[in-house]
BADOVO-231804 format. One line per 8 residues: number of its first residue (from 0); their letters; for each residue z, x, y of C-alpha. Coordinates in Angstrom, 1 decimal. Layout:
N
NUM = a = Z/X/Y | ...
This chain:
260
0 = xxxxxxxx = -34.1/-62.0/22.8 | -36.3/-60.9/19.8 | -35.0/-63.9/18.1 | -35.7/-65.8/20.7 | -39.6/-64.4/20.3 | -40.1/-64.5/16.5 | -38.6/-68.2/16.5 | -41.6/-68.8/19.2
8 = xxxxxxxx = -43.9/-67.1/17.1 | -42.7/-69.7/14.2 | -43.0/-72.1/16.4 | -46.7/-71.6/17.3 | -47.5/-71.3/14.1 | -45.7/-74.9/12.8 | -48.1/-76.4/15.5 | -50.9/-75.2/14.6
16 = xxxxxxxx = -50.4/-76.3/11.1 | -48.5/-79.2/10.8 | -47.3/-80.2/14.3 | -43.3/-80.0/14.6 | -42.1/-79.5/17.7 | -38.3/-79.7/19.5 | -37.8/-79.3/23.4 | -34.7/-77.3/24.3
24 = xxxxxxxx = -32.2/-80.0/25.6 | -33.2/-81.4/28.8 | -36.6/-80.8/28.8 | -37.9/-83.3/31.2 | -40.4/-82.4/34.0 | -44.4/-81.1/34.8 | -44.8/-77.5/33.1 | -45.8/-74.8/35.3
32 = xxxxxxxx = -48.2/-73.4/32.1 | -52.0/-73.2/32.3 | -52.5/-76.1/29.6 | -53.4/-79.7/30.8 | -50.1/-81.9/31.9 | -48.8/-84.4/29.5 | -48.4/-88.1/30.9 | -44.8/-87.4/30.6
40 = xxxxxxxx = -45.4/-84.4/32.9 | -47.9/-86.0/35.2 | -45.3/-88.1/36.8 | -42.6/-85.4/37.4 | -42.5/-83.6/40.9 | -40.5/-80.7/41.7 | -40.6/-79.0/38.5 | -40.2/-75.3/37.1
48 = xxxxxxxx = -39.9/-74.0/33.9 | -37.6/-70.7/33.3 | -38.9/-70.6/29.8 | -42.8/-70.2/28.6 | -41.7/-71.4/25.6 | -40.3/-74.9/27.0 | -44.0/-75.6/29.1 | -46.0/-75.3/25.3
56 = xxxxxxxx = -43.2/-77.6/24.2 | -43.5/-80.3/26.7 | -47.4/-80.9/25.7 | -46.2/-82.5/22.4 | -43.6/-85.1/23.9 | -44.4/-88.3/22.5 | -44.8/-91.4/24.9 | -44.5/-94.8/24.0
64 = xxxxxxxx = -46.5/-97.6/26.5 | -43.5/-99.8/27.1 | -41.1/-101.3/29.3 | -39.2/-98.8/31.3 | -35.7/-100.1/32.3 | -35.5/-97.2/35.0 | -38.0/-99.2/36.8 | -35.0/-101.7/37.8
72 = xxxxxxxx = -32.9/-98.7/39.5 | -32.7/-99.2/43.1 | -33.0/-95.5/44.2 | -33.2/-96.7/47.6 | -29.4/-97.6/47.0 | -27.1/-97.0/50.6 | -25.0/-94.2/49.6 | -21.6/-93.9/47.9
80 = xxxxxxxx = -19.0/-93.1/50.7 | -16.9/-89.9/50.4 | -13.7/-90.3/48.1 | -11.2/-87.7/46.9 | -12.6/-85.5/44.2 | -9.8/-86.3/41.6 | -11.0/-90.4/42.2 | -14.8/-89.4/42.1
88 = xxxxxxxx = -14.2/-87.5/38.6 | -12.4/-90.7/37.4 | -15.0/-92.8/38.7 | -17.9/-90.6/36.9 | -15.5/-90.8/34.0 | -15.9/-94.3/33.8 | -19.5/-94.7/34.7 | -21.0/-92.0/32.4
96 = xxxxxxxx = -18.5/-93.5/29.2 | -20.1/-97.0/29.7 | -23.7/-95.9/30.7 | -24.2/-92.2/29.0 | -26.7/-91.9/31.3 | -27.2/-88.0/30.3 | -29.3/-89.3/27.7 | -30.1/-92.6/28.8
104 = xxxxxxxx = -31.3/-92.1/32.2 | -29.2/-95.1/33.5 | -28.1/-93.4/36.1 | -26.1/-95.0/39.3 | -27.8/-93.2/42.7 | -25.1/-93.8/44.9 | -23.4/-91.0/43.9 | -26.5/-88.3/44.3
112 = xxxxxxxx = -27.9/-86.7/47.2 | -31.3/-87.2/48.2 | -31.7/-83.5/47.9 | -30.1/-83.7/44.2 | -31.3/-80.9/41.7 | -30.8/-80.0/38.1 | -31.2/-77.4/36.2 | -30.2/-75.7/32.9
120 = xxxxxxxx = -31.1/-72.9/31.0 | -35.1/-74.2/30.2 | -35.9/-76.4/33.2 | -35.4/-76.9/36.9 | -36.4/-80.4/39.0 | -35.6/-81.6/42.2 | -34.6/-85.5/42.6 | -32.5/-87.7/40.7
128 = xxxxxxxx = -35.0/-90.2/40.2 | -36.7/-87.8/38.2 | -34.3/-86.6/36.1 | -33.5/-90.3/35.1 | -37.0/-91.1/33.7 | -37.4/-87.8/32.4 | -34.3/-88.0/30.1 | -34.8/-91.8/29.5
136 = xxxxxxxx = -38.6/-90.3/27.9 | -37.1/-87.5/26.1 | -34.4/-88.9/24.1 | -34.6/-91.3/21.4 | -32.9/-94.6/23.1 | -32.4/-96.0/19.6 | -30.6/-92.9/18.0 | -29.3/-90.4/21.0
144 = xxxxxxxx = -25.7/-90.6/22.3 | -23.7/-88.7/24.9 | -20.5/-89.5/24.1 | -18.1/-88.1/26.9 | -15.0/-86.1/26.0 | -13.6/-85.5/29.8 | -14.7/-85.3/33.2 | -12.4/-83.6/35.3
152 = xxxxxxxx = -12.7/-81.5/38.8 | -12.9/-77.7/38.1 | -9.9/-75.4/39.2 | -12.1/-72.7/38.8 | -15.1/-73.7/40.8 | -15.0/-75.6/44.3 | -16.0/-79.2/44.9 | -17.0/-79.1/41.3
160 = xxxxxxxx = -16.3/-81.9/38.3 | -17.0/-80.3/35.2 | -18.3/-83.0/32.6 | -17.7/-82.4/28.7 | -19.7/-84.4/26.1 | -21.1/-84.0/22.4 | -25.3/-84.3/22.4 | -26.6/-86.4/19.4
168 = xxxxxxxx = -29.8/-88.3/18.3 | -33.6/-87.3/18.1 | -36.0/-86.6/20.8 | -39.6/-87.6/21.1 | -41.5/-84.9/20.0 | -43.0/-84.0/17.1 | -44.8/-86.9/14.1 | -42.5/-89.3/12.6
176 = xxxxxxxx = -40.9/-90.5/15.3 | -39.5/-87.1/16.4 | -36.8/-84.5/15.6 | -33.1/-84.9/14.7 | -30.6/-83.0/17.3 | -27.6/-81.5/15.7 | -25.1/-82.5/17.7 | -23.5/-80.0/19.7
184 = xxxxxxxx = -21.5/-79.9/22.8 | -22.7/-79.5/26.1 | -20.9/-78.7/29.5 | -22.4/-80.2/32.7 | -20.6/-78.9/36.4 | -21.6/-81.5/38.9 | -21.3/-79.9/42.6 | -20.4/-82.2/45.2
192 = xxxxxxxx = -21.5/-81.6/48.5 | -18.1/-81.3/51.0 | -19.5/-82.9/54.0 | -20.8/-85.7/52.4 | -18.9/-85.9/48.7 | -22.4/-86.5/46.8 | -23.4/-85.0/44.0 | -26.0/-82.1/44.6
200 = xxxxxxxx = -26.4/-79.9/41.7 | -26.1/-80.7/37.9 | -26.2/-77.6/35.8 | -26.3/-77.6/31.8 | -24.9/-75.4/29.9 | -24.5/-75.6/25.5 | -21.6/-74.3/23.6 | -24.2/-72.6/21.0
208 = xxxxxxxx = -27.9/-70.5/21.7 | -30.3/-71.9/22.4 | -32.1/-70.0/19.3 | -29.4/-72.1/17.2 | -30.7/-75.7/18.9 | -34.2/-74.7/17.9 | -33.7/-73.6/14.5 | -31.4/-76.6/13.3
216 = xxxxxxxx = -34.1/-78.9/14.5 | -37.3/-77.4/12.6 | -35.5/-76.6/9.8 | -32.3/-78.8/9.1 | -31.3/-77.3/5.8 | -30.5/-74.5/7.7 | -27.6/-76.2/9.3 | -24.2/-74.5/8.1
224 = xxxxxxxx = -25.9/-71.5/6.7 | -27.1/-69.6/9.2 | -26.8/-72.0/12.2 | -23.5/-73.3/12.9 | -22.3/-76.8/11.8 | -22.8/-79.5/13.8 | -20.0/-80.8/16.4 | -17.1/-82.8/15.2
232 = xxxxxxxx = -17.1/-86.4/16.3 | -15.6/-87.3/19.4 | -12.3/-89.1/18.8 | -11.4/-90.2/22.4 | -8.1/-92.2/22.5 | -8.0/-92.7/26.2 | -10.6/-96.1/27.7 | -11.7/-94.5/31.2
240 = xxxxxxxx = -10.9/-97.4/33.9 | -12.4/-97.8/37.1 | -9.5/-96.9/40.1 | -8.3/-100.6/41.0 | -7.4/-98.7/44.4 | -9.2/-96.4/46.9 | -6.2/-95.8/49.9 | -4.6/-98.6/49.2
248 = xxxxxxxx = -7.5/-100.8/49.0 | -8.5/-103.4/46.3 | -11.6/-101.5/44.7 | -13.9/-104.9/45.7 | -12.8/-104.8/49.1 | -13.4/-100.9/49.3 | -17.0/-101.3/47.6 | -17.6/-103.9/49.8
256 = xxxx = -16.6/-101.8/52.7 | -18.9/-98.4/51.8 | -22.1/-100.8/52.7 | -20.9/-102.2/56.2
């Protein structure tokens, strides 16, 4: 915790001075603080921050007038029907490998409920649609990758698929087009809802402190010394496939069947 505070201190004090910022990962909604919304914030609903620190943050996010290809999402989109949870980690396997969309915000909504949140340790927000433009603003779409390492259900927590990928790129905040990420590994448990097998929660968590994020970002010489070195590239031997067969079914004829 007091690191936690004197980085924040340093923080303020880089801002004032010579603006460098970095958002924890994720940061992607309205901040609850007192100061003016950004246009980045202005357009999120259902936001909370769990971190002061992340609401200063957020006013520095840089956004770029351009064309958004979230806008093509049909979030309207009739609703995945319910499948196994082995086949529905292999078919988020699949999806998130080709599409990344942690960090691209390509997201596919069949698979989310409309009462879909997210949340990890900085930020909470309520929608899926929101969490796709949010993290299609925040990362650099040039530079950022989410390169999937596994997605497979959780024997430890029910109706849960626990997603493992390595975070890298910049994010747009801060002057020169934004600050590196050191790439690090984060863990994200999606919890599917029984009834319906949709996804309802997605919660973040990193494999180093959040103090450690910070710190590699603003000062990047750092990195090694006293923050820890960055995560090793993912070597993934295996191509995730889409199932051919849901019961027995050709995967066409099933998809085609989940909209009748």
């Amino acid at each position: 915790m007091k690191i936690e505070m004197l980085l924040c201190t340093l923080f303020a004090r880089t801002v004032a001075f010579a603006p460098n910022t970095f958002a924890p990962n994720h940061l992607i909604a309205t901040s609850t603080a007192t100061s003016p919304p950004t246009q980045l914030q202005a357009e999120m609903k259902g936001y909370e921050t769990k971190n002061a620190a992340v609401g200063v943050l957020s006013n520095f996010m840089q956004v770029e007038e351009k064309s958004n290809p979230i806008d093509s999402i049909d979030f309207d989109a009739i609703k995945f029907n319910k499948v196994p949870l082995e086949t529905l980690a292999t078919i988020l396997d699949y999806e998130l490998y080709n599409k990344e969309w942690f960090v691209t915000g390509n997201v596919n909504p069949i698979y989310f409920s409309e009462e879909f949140e997210f949340q990890d340790p900085d930020v909470q927000l309520l929608g899926i649609e929101n969490y796709a433009r949010g993290v299609y603003k925040l990362f650099d779409q040039d530079t950022s990758r989410a390169e999937i390492i596994s997605s497979k259900v959780n024997e430890e927590k029910e109706n849960t698929i626990t997603v493992t990928w390595r975070l890298s790129g910049k994010v747009n905040i801060g002057p020169g087009g934004g600050l590196s990420i050191k790439p690090y590994i984060c863990i994200t448990d999606l919890k599917v809802d029984e009834d319906t097998g949709l996804i309802v929660l997605q919660e973040d968590t990193f494999d180093i402190p959040q103090w450690d994020i910070l710190l590699s970002a603003l000062f990047p010489f750092l990195i090694g010394k006293v923050t820890s070195e960055p995560a090793p590239p993912v070597n993934r031997e295996d191509v995730p496939v889409m199932p051919k067969y849901f019961g027995g079914a050709n995967i066409l004829d099933s998809f085609l069947g989940m909209f009748k």
